[in-house]
Backbone bond lengths (Angstrom), bond angles and torsions (degrees), N, CA, C in turn:
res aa  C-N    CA-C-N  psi(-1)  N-CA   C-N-CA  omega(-1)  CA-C   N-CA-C  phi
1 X - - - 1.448 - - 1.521 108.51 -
2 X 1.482 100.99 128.75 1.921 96.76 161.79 1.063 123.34 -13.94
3 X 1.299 127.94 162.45 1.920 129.07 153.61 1.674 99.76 -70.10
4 X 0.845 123.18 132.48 1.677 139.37 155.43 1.489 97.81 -82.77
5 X 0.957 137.09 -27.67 1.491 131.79 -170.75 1.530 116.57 -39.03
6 X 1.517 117.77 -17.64 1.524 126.94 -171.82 1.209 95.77 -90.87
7 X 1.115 115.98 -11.95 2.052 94.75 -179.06 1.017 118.63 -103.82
8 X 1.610 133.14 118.08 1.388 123.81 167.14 1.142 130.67 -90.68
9 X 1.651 96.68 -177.19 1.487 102.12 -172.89 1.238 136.17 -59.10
10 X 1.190 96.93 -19.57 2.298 113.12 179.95 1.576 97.21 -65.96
11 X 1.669 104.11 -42.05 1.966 109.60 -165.35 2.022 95.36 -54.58
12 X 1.391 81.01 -78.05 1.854 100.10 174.05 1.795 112.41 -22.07
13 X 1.514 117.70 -62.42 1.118 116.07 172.87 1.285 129.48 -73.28
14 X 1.653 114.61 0.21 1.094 95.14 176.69 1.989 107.51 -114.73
15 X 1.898 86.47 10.90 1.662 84.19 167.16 2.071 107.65 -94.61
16 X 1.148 74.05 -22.62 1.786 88.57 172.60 1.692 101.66 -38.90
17 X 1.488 107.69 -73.03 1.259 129.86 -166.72 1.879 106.89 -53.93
18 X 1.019 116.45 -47.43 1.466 126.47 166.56 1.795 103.81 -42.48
19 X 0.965 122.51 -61.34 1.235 142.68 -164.83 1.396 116.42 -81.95
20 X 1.188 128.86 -42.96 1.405 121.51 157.03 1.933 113.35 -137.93
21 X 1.763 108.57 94.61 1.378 84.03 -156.99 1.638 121.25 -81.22
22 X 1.189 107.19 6.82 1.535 121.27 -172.08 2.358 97.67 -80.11
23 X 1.290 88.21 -42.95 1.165 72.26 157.25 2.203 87.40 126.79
24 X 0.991 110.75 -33.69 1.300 116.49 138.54 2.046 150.26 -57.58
25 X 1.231 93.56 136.65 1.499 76.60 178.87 1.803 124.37 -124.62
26 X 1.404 78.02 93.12 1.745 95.65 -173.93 1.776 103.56 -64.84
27 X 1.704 86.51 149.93 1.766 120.21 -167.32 1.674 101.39 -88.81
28 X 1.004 95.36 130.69 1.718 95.26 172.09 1.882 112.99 -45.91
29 X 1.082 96.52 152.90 1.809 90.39 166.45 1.513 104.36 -136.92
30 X 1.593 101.58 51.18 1.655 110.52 145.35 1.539 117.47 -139.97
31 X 1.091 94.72 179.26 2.433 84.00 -175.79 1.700 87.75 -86.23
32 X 0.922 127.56 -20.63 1.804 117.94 -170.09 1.867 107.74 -174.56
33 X 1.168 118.60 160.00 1.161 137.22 -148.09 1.639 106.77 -165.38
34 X 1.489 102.06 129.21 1.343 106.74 170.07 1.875 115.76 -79.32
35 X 1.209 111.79 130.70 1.667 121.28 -160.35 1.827 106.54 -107.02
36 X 1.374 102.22 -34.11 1.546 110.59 -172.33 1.567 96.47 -156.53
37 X 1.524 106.62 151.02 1.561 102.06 163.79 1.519 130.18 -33.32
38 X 1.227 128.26 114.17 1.501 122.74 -178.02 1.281 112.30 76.57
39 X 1.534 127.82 -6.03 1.620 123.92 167.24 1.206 102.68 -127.32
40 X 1.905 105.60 140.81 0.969 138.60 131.95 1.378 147.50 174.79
41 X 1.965 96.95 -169.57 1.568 101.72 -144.07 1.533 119.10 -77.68
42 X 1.325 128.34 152.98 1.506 124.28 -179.12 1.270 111.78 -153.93
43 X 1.425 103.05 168.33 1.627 114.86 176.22 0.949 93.87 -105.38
44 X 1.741 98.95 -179.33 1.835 121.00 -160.07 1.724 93.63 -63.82
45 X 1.371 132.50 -63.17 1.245 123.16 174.82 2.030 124.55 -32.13
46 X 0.480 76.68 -28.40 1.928 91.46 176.56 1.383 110.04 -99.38
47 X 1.352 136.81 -19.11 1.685 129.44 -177.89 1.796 86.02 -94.18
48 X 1.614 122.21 -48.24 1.346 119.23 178.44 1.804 132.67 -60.42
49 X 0.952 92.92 -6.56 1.675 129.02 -175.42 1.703 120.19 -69.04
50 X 1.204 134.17 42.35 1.630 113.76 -129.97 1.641 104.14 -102.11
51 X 1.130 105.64 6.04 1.363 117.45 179.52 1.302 105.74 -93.61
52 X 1.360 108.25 -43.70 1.701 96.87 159.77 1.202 149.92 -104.41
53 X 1.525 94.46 27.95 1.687 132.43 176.08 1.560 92.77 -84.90
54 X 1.542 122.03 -43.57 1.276 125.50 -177.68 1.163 120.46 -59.06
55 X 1.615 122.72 -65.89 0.846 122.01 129.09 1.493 161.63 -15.23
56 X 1.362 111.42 -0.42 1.037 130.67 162.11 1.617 139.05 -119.71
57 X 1.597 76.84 10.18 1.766 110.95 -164.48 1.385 102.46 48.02
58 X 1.438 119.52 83.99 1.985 126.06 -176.09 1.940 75.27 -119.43
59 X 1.372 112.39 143.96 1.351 121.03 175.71 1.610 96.26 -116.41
60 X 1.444 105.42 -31.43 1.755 116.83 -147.74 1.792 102.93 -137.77
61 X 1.258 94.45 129.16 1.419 102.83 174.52 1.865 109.66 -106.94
62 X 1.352 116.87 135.08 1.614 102.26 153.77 1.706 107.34 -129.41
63 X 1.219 102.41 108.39 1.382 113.03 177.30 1.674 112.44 -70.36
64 X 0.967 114.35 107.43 1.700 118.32 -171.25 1.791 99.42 -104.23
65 X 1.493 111.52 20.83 1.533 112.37 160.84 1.391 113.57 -148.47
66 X 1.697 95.73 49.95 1.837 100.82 -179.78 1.952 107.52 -57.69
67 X 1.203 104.80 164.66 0.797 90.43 -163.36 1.775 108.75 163.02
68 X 1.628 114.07 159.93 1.047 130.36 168.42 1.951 125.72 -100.71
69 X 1.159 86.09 -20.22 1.809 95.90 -150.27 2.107 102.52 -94.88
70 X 0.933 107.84 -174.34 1.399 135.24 -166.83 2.098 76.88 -82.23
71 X 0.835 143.26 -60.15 1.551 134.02 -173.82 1.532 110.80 -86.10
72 X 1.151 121.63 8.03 1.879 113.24 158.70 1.539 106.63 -131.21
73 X 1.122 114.36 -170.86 1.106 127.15 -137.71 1.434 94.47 -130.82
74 X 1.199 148.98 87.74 1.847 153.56 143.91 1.138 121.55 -32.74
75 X 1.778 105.05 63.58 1.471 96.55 151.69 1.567 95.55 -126.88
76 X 1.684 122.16 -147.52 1.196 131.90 -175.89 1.419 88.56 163.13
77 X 1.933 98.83 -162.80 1.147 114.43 -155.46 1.599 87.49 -92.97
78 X 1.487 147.09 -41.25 1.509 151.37 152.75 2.028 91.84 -11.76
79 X 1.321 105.67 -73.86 1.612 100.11 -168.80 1.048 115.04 -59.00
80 X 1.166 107.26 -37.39 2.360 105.26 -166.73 1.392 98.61 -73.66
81 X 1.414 134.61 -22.50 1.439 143.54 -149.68 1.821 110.25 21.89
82 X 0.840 137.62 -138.31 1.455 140.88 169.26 1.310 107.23 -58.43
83 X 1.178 129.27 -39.70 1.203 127.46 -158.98 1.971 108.40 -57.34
84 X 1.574 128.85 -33.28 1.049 114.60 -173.38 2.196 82.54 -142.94
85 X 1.818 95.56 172.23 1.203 106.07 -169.99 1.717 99.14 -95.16
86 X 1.150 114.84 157.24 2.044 90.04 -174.68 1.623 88.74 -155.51
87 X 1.907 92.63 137.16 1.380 108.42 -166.62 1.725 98.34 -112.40
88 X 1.255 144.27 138.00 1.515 125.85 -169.26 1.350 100.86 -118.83
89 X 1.265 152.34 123.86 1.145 151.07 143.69 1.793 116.53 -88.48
90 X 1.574 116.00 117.41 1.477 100.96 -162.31 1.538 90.02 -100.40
91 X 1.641 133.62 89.35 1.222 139.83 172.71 1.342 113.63 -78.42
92 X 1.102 131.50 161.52 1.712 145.72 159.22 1.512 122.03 -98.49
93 X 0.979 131.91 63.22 1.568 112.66 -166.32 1.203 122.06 -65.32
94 X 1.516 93.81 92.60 1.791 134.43 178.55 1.498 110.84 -123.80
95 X 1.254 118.72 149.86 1.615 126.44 -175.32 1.751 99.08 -67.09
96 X 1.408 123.13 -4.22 1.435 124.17 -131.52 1.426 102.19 -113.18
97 X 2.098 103.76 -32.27 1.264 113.70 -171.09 0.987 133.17 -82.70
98 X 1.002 151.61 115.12 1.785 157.65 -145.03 1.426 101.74 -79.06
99 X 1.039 140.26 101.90 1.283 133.91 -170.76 1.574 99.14 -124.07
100 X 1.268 143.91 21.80 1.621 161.02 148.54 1.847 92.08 -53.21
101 X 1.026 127.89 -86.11 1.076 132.41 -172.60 1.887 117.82 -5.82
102 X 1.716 91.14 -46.92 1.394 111.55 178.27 1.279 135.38 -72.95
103 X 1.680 109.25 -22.49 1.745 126.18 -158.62 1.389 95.48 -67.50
104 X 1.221 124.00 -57.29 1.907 132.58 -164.50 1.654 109.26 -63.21
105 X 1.752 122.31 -40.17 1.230 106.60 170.61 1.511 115.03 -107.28
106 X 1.235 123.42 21.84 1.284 133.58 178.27 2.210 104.98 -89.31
107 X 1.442 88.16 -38.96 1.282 110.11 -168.86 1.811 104.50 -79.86
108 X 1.149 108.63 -35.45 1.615 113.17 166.74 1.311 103.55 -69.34
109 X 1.340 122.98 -66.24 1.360 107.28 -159.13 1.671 111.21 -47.71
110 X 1.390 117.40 -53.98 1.634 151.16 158.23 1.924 85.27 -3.37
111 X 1.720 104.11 -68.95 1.289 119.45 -134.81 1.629 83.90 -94.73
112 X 0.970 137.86 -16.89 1.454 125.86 -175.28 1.582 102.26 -107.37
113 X 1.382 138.15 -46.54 1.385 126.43 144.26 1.701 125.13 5.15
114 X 1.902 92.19 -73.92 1.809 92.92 -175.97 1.205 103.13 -82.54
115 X 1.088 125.35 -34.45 1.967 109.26 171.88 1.584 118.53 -36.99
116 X 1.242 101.39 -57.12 1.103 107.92 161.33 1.601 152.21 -46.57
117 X 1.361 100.35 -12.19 1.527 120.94 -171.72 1.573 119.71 106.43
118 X 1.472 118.11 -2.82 1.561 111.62 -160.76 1.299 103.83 -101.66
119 X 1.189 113.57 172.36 1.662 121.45 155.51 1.554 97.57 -112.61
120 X 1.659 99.81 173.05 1.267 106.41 -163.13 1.859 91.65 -149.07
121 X 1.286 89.66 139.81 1.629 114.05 -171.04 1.713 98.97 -106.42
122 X 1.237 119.50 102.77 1.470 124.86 -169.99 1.541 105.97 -91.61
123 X 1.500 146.59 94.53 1.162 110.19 -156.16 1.884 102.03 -150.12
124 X 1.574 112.96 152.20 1.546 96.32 -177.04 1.553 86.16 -141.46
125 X 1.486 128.97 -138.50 1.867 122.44 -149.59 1.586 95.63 -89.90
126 X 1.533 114.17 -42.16 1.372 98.58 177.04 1.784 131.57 -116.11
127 X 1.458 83.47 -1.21 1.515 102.89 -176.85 1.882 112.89 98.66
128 X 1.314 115.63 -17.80 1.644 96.62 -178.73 1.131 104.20 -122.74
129 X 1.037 155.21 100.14 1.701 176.37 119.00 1.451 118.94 -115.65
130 X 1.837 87.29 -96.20 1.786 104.77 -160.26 1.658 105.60 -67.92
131 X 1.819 118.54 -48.10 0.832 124.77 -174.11 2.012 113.56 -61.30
132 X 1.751 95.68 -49.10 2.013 86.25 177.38 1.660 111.21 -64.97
133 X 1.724 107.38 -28.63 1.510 95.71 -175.66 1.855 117.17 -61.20
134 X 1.383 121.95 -30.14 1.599 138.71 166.23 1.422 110.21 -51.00
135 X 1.741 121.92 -39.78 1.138 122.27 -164.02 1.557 103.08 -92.36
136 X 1.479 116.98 -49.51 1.284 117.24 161.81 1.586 129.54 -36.98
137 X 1.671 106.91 -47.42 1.718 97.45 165.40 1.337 121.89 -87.63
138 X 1.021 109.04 -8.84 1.680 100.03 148.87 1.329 129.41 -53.31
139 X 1.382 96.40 -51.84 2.040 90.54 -179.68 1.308 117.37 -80.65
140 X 1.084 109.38 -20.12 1.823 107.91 157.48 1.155 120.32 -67.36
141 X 1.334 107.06 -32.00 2.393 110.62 174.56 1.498 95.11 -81.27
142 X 0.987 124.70 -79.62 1.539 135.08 -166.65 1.764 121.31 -72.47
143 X 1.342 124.95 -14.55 1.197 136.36 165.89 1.394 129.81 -111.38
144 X 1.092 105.87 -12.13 1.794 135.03 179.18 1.591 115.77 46.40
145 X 1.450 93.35 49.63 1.305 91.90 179.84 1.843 106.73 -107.54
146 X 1.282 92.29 177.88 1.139 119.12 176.28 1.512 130.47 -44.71
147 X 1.471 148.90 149.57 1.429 110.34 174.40 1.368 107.97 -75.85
148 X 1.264 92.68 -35.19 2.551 90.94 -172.76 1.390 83.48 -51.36
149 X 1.103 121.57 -71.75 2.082 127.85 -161.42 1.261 113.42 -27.49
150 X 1.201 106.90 -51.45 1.486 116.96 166.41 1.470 156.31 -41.85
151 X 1.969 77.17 -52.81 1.584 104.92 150.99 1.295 135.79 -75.59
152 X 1.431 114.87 -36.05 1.037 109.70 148.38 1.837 148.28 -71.21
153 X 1.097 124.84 -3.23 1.293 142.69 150.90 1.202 109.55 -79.12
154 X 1.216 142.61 -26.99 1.697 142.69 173.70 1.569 101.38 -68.33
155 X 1.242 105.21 -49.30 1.485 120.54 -157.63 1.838 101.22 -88.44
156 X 1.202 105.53 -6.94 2.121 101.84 157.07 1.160 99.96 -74.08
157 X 1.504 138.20 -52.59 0.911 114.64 -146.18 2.175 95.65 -102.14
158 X 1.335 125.55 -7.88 1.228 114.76 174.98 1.336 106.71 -148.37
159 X 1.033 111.81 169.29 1.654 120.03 161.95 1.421 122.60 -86.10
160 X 0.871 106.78 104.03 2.144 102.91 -177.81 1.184 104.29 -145.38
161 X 1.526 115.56 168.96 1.804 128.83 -121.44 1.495 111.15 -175.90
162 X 1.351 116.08 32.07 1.281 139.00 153.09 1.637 107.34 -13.64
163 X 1.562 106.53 102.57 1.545 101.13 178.28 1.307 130.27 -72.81
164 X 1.563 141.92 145.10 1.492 148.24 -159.92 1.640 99.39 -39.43
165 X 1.407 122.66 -26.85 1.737 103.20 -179.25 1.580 98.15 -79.27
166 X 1.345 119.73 -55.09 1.852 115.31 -159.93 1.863 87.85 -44.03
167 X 1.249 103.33 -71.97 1.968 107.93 -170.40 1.425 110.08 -56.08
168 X 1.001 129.69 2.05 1.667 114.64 141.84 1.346 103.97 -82.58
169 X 1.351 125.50 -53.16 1.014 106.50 -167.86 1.749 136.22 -93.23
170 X 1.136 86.50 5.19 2.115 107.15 147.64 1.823 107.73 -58.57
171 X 1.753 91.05 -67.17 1.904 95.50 177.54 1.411 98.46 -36.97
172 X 1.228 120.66 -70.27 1.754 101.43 -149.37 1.714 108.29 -80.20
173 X 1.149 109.66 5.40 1.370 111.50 -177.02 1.580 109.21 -88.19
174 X 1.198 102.83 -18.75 1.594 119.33 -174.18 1.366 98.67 -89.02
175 X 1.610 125.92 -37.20 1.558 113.97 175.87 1.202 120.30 -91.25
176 X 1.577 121.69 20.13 1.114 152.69 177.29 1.887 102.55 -84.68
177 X 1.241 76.39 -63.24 2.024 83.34 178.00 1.322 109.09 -103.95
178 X 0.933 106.34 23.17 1.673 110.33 149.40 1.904 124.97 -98.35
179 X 1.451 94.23 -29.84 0.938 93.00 -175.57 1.967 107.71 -88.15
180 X 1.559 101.09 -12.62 1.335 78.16 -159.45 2.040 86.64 -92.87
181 X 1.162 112.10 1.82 1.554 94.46 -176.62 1.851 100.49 123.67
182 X 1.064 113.58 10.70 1.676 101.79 -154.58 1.672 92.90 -119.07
């Protein structure tokens, strides 16, 4: 992983503050929530759900807590069978885990999904980390916004809580496409 060492604490606290401004960081109290046209975010109960994935017109899954264990989420392309398109990211939500790797084809699939006609169910164990940090660099790749901008339009439609590694590594991902023009 990059050095994070360039981002400080004022940046961090003042995405903190965006994100929960009371100073707390309250849990959604739904399994999933629509975040943007055709996206959104969920917990493991809502990616396992597929009847009301249907129902919700979900075409596309990206599981951002693939996985085996008690902290991801057991589905894949075996569970969705035809019925939905399924993207797996096997993340840790740890300050530690590099989850950059993911933003550029997380954000295509995201971005070629609704072109296509689908919505897309973005989702990891509880819904506010791995899964808002995926949705957040999306709208900075594909919406060209801002990171606060970002966060805050995610955060109308849910509560999410992106831990101190993803938001460093949003910051430098943002001076990433800043620098190159994007």
């Amino acid at each position: 992983m990059a050095d994070l060492e360039d981002v400080t604490e004022e940046q961090l606290e003042a995405l903190r503050n965006i994100i929960s401004p009371n100073g707390i960081c309250e849990l959604p109290n739904t399994a999933l929530d629509v975040v943007l046209d055709k996206i959104l975010i969920g917990e493991k109960s809502a990616a396992l759900n597929k009847l009301s994935l249907k129902r919700l017109a979900v075409t596309h899954v990206v599981n951002c807590a693939h996985g085996e264990s008690r902290y991801h989420v057991t589905t894949g392309p075996q569970f969705y069978g035809d019925e939905f398109r399924y993207y797996g990211i096997e993340a840790t939500d740890v300050p530690s885990f590099d989850l950059t790797p993911h933003f550029r084809p997380a954000a295509k699939f995201i971005r070629d999904a609704i072109l296509g006609g689908g919505a897309v169910l973005v989702n990891c164990v509880e819904g506010v980390s791995r899964s808002a940090t995926i949705v957040i660099a999306y709208c900075m790749l594909e919406k060209r916004m801002s990171l606060p901008e970002a966060i805050t339009v995610i955060r109308k439609g849910r509560n999410i809580c992106p831990n101190d590694g993803f938001l460093k590594q949003l910051l430098r991902f943002e001076r990433q496409l800043q620098k190159s023009g994007q």
